[in-house]
C-alpha positions in Angstrom: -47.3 -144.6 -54.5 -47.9 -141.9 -57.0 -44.3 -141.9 -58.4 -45.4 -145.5 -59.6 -47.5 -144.1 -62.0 -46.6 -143.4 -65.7 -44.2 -141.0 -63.5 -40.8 -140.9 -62.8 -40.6 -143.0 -65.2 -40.3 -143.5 -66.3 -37.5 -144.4 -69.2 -34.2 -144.6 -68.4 -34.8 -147.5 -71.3 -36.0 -145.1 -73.5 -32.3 -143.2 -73.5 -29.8 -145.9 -72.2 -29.8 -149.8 -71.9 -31.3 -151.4 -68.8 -28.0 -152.8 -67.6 -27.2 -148.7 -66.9 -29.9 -147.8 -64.9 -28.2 -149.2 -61.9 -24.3 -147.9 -62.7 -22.7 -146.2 -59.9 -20.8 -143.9 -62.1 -21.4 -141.9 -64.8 -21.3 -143.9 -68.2 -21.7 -140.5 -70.1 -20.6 -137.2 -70.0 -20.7 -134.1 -72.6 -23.4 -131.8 -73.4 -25.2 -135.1 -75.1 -26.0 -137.0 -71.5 -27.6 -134.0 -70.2 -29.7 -133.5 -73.6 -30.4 -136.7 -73.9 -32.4 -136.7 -70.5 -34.4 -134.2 -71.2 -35.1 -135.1 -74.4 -36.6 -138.3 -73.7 -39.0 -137.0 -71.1 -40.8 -134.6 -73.1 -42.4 -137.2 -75.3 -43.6 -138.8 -72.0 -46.8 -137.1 -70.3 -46.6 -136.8 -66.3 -50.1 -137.5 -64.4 -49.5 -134.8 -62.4 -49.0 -132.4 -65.4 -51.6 -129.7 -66.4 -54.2 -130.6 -69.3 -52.8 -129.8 -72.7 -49.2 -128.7 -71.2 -46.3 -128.8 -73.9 -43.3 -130.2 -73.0 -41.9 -127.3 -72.0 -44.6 -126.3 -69.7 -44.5 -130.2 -68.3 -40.8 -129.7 -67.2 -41.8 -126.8 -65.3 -45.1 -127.7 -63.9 -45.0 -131.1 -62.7 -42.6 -132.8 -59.9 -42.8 -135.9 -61.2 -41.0 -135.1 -64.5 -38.4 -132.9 -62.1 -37.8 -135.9 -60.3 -37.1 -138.0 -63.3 -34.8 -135.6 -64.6 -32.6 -135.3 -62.1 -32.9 -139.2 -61.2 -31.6 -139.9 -65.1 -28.7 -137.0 -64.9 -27.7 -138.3 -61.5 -27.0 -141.7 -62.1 -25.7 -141.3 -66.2 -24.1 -137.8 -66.4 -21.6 -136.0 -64.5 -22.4 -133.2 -61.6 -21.6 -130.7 -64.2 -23.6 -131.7 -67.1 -26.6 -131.5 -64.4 -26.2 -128.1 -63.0 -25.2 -126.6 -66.7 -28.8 -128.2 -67.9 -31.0 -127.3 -64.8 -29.7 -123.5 -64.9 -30.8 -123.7 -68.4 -34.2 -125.2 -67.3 -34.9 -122.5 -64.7 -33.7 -119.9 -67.2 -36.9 -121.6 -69.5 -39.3 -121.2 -66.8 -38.5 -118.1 -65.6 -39.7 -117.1 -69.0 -42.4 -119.3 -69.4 -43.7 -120.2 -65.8 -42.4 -117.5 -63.7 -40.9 -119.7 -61.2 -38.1 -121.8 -61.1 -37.6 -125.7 -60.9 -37.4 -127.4 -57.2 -33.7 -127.9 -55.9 -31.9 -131.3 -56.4 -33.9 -131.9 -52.6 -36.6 -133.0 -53.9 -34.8 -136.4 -54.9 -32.8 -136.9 -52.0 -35.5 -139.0 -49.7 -35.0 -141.8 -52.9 -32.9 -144.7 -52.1 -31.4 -147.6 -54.5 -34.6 -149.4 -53.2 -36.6 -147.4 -54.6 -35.5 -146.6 -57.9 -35.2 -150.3 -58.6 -38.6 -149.8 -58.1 -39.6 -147.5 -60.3 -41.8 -148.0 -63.6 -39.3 -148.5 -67.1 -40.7 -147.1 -70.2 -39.8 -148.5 -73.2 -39.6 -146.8 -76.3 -39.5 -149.4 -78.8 -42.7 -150.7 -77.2 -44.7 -148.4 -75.3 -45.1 -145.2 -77.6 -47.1 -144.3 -80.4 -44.7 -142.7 -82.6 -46.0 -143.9 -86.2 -46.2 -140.6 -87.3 -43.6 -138.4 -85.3 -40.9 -141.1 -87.0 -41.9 -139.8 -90.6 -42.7 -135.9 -89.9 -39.6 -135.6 -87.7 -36.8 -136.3 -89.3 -38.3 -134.9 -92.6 -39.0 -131.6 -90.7 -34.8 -131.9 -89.5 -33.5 -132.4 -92.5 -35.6 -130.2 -94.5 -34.7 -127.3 -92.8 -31.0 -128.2 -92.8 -31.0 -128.4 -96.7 -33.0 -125.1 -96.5 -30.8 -123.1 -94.5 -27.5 -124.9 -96.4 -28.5 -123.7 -99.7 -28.3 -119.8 -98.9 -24.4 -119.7 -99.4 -25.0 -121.1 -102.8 -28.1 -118.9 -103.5 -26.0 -115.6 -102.7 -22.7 -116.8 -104.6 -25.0 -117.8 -108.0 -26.6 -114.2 -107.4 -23.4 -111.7 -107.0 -22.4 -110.8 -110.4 -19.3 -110.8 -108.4 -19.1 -114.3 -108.7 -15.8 -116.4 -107.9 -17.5 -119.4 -110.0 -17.6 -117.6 -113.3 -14.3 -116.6 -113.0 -13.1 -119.8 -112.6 -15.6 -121.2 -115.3 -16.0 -118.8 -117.6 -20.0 -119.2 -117.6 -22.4 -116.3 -118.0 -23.7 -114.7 -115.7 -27.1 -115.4 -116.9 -26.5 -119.5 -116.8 -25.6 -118.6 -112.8 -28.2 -116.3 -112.4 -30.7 -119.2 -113.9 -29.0 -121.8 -110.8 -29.7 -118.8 -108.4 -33.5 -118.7 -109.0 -34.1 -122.5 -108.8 -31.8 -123.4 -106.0 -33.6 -120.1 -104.4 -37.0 -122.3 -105.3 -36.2 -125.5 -103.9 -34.8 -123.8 -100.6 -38.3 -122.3 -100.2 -40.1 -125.4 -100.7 -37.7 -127.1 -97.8 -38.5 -124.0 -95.6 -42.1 -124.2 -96.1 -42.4 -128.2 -95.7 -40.2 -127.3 -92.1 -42.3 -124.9 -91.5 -45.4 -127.0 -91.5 -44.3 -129.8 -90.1 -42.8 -128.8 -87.3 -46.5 -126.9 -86.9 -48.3 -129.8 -86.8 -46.1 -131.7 -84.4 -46.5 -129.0 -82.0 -50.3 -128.9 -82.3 -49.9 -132.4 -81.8 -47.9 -132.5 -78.9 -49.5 -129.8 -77.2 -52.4 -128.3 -78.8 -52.9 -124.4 -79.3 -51.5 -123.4 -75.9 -48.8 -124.8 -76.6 -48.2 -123.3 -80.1 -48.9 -120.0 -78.3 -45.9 -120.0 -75.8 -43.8 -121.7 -78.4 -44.7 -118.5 -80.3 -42.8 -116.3 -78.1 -39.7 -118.4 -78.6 -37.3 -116.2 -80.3 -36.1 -118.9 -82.4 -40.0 -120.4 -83.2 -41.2 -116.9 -84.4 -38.2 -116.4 -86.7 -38.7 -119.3 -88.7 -42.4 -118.8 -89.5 -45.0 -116.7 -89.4 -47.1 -116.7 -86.5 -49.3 -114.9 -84.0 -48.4 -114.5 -80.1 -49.9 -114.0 -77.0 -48.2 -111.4 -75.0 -47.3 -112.6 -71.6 -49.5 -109.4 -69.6 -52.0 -109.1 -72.5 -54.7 -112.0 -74.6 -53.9 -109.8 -77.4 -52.6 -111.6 -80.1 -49.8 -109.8 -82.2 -48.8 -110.6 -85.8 -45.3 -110.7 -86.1 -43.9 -109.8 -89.5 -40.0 -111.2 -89.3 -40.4 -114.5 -90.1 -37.9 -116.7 -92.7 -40.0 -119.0 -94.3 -43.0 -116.1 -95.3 -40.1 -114.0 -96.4 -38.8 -116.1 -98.7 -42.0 -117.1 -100.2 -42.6 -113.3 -101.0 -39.0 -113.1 -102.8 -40.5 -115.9 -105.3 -43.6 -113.6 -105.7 -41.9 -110.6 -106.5 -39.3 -112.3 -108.6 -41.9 -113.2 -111.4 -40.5 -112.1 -115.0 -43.3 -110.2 -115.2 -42.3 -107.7 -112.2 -38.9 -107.8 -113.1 -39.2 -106.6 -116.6 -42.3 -104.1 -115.6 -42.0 -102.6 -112.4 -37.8 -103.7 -111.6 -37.9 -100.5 -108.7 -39.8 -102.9 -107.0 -38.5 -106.6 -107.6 -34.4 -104.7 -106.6 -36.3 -103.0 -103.5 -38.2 -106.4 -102.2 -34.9 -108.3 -103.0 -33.0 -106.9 -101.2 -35.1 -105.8 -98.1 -36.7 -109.3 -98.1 -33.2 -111.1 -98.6 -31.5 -109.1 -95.4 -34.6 -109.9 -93.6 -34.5 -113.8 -94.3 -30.8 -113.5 -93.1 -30.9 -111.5 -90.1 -34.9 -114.0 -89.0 -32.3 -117.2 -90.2 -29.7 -115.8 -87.9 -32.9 -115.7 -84.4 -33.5 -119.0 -85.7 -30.7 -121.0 -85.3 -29.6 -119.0 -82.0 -31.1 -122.2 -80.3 -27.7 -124.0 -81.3 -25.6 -121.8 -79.8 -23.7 -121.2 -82.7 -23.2 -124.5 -84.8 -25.5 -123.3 -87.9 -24.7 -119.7 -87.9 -22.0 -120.0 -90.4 -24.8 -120.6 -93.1 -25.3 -117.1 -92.3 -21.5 -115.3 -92.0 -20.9 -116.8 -95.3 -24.3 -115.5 -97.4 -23.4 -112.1 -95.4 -19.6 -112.1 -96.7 -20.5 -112.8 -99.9 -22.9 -110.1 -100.4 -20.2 -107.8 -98.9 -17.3 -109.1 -101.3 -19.8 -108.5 -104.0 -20.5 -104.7 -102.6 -16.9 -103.5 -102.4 -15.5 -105.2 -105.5 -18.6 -103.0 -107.4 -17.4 -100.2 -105.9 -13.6 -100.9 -106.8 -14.8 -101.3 -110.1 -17.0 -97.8 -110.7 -13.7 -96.0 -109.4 -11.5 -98.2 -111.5 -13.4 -97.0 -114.3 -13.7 -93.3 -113.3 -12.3 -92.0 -110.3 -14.4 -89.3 -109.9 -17.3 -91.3 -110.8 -19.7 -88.7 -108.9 -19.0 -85.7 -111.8 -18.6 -87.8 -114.6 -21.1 -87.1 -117.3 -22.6 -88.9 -119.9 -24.2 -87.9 -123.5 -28.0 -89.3 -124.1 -29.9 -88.9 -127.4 -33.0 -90.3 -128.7 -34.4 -91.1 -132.3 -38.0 -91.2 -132.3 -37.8 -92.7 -135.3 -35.2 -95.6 -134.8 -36.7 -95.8 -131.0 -33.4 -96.0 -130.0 -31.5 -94.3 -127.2 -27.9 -93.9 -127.4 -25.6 -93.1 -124.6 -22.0 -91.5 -124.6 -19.5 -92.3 -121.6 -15.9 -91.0 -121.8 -13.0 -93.7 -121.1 -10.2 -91.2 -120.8 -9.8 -91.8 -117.1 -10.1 -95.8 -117.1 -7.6 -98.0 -116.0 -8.2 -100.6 -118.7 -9.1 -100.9 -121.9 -12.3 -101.8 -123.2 -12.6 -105.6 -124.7 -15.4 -106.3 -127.4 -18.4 -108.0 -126.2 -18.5 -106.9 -122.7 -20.9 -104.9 -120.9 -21.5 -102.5 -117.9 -23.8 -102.4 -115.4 -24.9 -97.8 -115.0 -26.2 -95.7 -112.5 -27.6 -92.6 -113.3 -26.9 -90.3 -110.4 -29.4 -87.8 -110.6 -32.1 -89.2 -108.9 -32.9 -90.4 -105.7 -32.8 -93.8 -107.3 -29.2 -93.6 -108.3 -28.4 -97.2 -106.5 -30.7 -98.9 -109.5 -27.9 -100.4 -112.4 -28.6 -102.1 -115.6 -26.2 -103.8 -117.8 -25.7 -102.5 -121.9 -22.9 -103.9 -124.0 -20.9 -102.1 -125.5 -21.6 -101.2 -129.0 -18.5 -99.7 -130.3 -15.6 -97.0 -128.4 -14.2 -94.3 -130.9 -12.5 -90.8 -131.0 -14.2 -88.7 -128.8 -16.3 -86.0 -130.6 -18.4 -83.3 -129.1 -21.8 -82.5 -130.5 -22.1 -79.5 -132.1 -24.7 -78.1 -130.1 -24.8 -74.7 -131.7 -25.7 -75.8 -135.1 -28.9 -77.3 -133.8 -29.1 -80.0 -136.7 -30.5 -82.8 -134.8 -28.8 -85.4 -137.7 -25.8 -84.2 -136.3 -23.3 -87.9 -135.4 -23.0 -87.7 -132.0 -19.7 -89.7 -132.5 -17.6 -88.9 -135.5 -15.2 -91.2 -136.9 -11.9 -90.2 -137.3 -8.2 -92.0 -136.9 -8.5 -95.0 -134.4 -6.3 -94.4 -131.1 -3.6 -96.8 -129.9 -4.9 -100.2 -128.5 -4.2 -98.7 -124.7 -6.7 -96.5 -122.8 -4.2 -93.5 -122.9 -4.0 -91.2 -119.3 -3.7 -88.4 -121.2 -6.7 -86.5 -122.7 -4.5 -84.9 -124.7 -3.1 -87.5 -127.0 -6.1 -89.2 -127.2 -10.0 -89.0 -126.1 -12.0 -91.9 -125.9 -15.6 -92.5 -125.7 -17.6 -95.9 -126.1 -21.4 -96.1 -127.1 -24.7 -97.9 -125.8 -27.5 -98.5 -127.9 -30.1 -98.7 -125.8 -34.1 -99.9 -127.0 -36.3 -98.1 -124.4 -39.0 -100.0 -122.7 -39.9 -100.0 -119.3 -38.2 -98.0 -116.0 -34.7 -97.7 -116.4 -34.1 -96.8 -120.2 -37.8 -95.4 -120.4 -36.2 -92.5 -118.1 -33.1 -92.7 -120.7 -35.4 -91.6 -123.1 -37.2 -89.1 -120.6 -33.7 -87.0 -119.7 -32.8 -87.1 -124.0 -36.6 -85.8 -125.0 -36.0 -82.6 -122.3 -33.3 -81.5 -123.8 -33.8 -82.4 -127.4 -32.6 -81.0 -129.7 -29.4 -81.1 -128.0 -27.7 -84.3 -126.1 -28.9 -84.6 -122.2 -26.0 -84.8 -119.7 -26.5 -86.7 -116.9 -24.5 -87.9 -114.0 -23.2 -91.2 -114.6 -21.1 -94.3 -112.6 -20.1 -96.6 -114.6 -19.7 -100.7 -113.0 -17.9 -103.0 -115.2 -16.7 -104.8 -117.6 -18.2 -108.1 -117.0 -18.1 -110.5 -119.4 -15.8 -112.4 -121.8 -14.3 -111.9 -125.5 -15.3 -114.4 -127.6 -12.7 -116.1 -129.7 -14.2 -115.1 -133.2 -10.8 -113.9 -134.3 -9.9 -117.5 -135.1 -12.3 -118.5 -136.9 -12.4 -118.3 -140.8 -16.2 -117.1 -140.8 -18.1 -115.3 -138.7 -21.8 -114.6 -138.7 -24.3 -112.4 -136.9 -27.8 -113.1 -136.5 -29.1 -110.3 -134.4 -32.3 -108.5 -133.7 -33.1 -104.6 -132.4 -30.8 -103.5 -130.5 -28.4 -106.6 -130.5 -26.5 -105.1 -133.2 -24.7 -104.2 -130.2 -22.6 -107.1 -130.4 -21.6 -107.3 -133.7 -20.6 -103.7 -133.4 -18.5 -104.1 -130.3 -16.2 -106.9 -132.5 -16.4 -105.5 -135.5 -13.2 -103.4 -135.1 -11.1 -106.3 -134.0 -12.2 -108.7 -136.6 -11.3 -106.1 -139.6 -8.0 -105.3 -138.1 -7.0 -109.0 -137.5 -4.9 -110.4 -140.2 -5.6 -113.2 -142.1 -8.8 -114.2 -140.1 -11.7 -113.9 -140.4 -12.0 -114.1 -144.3 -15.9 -113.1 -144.2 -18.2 -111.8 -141.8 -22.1 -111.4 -142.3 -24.4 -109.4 -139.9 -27.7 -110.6 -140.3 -29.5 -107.9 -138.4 -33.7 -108.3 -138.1 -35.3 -105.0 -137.3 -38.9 -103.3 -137.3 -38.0 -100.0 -137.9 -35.7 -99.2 -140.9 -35.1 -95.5 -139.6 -33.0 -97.6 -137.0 -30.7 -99.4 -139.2 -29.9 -96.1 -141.6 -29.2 -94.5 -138.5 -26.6 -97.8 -137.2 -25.4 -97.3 -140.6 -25.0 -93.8 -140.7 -23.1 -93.8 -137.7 -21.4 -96.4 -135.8 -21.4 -98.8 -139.2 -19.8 -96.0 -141.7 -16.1 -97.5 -141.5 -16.8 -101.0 -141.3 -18.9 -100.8 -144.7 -15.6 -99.7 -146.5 -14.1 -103.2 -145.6 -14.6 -105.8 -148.3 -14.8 -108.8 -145.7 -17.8 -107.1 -144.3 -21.4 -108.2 -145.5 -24.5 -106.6 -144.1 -27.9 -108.1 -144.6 -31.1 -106.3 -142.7 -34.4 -107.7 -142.7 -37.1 -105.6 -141.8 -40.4 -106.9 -140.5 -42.7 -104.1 -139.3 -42.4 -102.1 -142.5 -41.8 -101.6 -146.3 -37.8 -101.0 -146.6 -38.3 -100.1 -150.1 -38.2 -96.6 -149.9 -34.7 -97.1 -147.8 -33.2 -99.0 -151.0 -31.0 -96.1 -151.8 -29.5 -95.7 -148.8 -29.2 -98.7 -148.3 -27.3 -99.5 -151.7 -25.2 -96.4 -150.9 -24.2 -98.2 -147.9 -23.7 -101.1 -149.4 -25.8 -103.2 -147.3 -28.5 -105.2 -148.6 -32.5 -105.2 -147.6 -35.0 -107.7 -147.6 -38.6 -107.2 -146.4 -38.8 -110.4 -144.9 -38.3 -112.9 -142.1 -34.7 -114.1 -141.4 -34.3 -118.0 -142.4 -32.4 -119.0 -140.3 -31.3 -122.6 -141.7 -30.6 -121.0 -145.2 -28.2 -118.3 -143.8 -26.3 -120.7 -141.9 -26.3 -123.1 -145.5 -25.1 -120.3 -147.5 -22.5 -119.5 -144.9 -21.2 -122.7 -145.5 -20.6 -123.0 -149.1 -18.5 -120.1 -148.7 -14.9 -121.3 -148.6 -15.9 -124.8 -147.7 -13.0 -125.2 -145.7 -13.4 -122.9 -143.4 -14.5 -122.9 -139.8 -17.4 -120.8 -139.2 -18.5 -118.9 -135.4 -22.2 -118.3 -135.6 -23.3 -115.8 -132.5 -26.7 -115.0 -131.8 -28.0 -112.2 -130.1 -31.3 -111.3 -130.2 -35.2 -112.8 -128.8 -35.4 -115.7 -127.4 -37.1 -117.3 -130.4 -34.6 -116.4 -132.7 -31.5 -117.6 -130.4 -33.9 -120.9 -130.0 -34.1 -121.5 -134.0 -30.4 -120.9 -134.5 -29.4 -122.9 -131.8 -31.7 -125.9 -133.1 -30.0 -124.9 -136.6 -26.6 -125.0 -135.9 -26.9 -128.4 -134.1 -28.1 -130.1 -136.8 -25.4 -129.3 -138.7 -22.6 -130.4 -136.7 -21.2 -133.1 -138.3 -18.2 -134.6 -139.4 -18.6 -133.9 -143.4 -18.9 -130.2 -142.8 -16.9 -127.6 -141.6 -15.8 -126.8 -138.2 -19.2 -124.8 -137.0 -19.1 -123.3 -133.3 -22.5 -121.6 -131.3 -22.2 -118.5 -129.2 -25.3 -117.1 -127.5 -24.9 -113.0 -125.9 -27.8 -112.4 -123.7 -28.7 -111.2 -120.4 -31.4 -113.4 -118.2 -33.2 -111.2 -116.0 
């Protein structure tokens, strides 16, 4: 009979040992017995199946694997497993088939004589599965590791990030992690992504990669085309995982972010709720297990959004009218931006920095992070004078260690030096070359501090080597260090510019008072022009020029033949090359018959 056939098969070896076929009871129970029926089956094909019919087609096509099914969840699973898995089955068809599965009927005319009777597959010997045992499990796990790296790709990307506090890291050494455990999740997701392709083309050809393409959770996970059920039409769908996260590697190129950033923030974060919300369709297949490798990406991001916004109020809150003061020195090609502190809630530590949002535009959500180069007495420009040389901070007595509430007693204000290049600061220097003469006010919110204060106070030297605008961290110290008593004993700023207009200005300005302290020695090197004809100011400010290259090895020496004894802090801040040399340099000289000597790097990674 035609049962006898490859049919009903056919395989209660394949799921359960021979010695079971013939139990009375049920040996199993659960939502496994049920699965593990069905399961089995579809790597079987049915004679009376169509040509080229997936699996899922096959269970609602042809009798003979109907019949098998509910033979195998008869005699091994209990009543309720079986009607919980065929209402899921007819749900299937409905969709797929239009028509439901036969009633249990269909296997009542069966007696014990006749299932003794019946065909036994064995897996270990009757299928071809070289192939399927190598791409399937790879395929599995693959998109588990995928799917499990996304609470560590959002937590390494929040600069809200409960790691660094507990470590202390940057946030660029995190932000670094982000990008390459963001890389080796898309790799997972595109090796799923393909595999599991081919084992459907292999199992059932293109019709069957068609109706799998209408699967909410198949279409989610990759990008695909569809045949509608009424139309031959096929449709591209666009929300797919694995194509979205390929496109956030794309557009997260150094190049984009440092050119066109509007764009790299706009696909980030688009594309990233997008591979959450086509993650979230993808896993609805497990009815729950996997989604919370989605709540916890989600709460994450939202932990990160509110403690910002705790922060911009913290700092000022009535962050939508607070103002901020922006000029720019053509000359120096420097930007520098005003923000009171009068309203803060804390004080403002050396060497950390902000992220701002300038709330003018329409793109007032886009923040950047500046350190801080130095907080003073407030002082208003005088904008009826109309000399553009005019300081816009003026240097008078310092205020008491606490932000004070009351504008009265004392009026702060701390200062950005900001190099303009692309985007962002290139609008800086927009808004300050409309108004100039006079300082441009613009709106301003103000998310921060991030950051840590290094230790430098402890140290018996201290040296800069900076370049451009990362004079911005010796600045931001340099009050503490010439306040605290006995240490440090020296500090050098060796500061590597292009254009000397820009150091006169520093020194005109935000330098003035430290130049006056004896510990205080300030070396510039300028290499895009003659700093001869800046010799007198320079000697007037009692730093010292040199139209040269910074050597790095023979500051660091020098520095330590000074006071032999001494430990010595060595902070770099400036390209990459130069933070590379002086890195190389001070590891060399670590040893035990010299001095204590300690390496600090301030940068941001984009």
């Amino acid at each position: 009979m035609q049962i006898r056939r490859l049919g009903l098969a056919a395989c209660f070896n394949a799921c359960f040992a021979p010695g079971l076929a013939q139990a009375a009871a049920p040996v199993v129970d659960g939502k496994l017995c049920g699965k593990a029926c069905r399961q089995t089956f579809r790597t079987v094909r049915f004679s009376d199946a169509p040509d080229g019919a997936y699996f899922q087609l096959q269970e609602c096509s042809s009798l003979l694997h109907q019949q098998a099914l509910y033979l195998c969840w008869d005699l091994h699973c209990l009543e309720e497993v079986r009607l919980a898995e065929a209402t899921i089955l007819n749900e299937t068809c409905i969709e797929i088939w239009g028509a439901y599965i036969p009633p249990h009927d269909v296997v009542d005319g069966f007696d014990d004589g006749d299932i003794a009777q019946f065909a036994r597959f064995d897996e270990s010997l009757d299928r071809m599965h070289s192939v399927d045992e190598v791409v399937l499990p790879t395929q599995v796990w693959t998109g588990i590791m995928s799917f499990a790296n996304f609470p560590i790709i959002w937590l390494f990307g929040m600069r809200n990030n409960v790691v660094i506090w507990l470590t202390g890291w940057h946030f660029g050494t995190y932000n670094n992690f982000h990008r390459w455990v963001a890389r080796v999740a898309t790799f997972q997701a595109v090796v799923h992504s393909i595999g599991y392709t081919i084992l459907i083309l292999r199992k059932g050809g293109t019709d069957y990669f068609w109706q799998m393409c209408k699967m909410l959770y198949w279409w989610t996970g990759e990008l695909v085309s569809y045949q509608t059920i009424d139309s031959s039409t096929l449709m591209l769908i666009l929300t797919q995982a694995t194509i979205f996260m390929s496109l956030l590697i794309g557009f997260s190129m150094l190049w984009i972010r440092r050119r066109q950033y509007e764009i790299f923030l706009i696909v980030h974060i688009v594309f990233s709720a997008l591979v959450l919300l086509t993650m979230l369709g993808h896993v609805s297949i497990f009815k729950g297990a996997y989604d919370p490798l989605w709540y916890i990406p989600a709460c994450i991001w939202l932990f990160d959004r509110i403690v910002r916004g705790l922060r911009v109020v913290a700092f000022s809150p009535r962050f939508w009218s607070a103002t901020a003061q922006i000029t720019y020195n053509g000359d120096a090609h420097m930007v520098r931006l005003v923000v009171p502190v009068s309203l803060s809630f804390y004080r403002i530590e050396p060497g950390t920095f902000y992220y701002l949002m300038v709330l003018n535009k329409w793109n007032f959500w886009e923040s950047h992070p500046f350190t801080v180069a130095s907080v003073s007495r407030g002082a208003h420009y005088d904008v009826e004078s109309g000399d553009e040389t005019s300081p816009l901070l003026r240097h008078g007595p310092n205020c008491s260690d606490s932000i004070v509430e009351d504008s009265e007693k004392c009026t702060q204000e701390m200062t950005f030096l900001i190099r303009p290049y692309e985007s962002f600061t290139s609008r800086l220097k927009g808004y300050a070359e409309e108004r100039h003469p006079e300082p441009a006010r613009v709106r301003i919110a103000v998310d921060g501090p991030y950051g840590e204060t290094l230790p430098l106070k402890h140290f018996s030297k201290v040296v800069f080597l900076v370049g451009g605008s990362g004079i911005a961290v010796p600045l931001s110290y340099l009050q503490q260090l010439t306040t605290s008593s006995p240490l440090p004993r020296l500090i050098q700023i060796h500061w590597t510019i292009r254009q000397p207009a820009l150091a006169v200005d520093v020194l005109n300005r935000e330098l003035n008072d430290a130049l006056n302290c004896d510990r205080v020695k300030i070396f510039v090197y300028v290499t895009g022009a003659d700093g001869s004809e800046r010799s007198d100011d320079a000697i007037f400010r009692l730093a010292e020029w040199k139209s040269t290259r910074m050597k790095v090895e023979e500051v660091l020496d020098a520095a330590l033949d000074v006071a032999q004894d001494g430990s010595l802090a060595v902070v770099a801040s400036g390209p990459g090359k130069m933070a590379d040399d002086t890195r190389r340099a001070v590891a060399a000289r670590i040893v035990h018959t010299l001095p204590r000597i300690e390496y600090f790097e301030e940068s941001f990674q984009w």
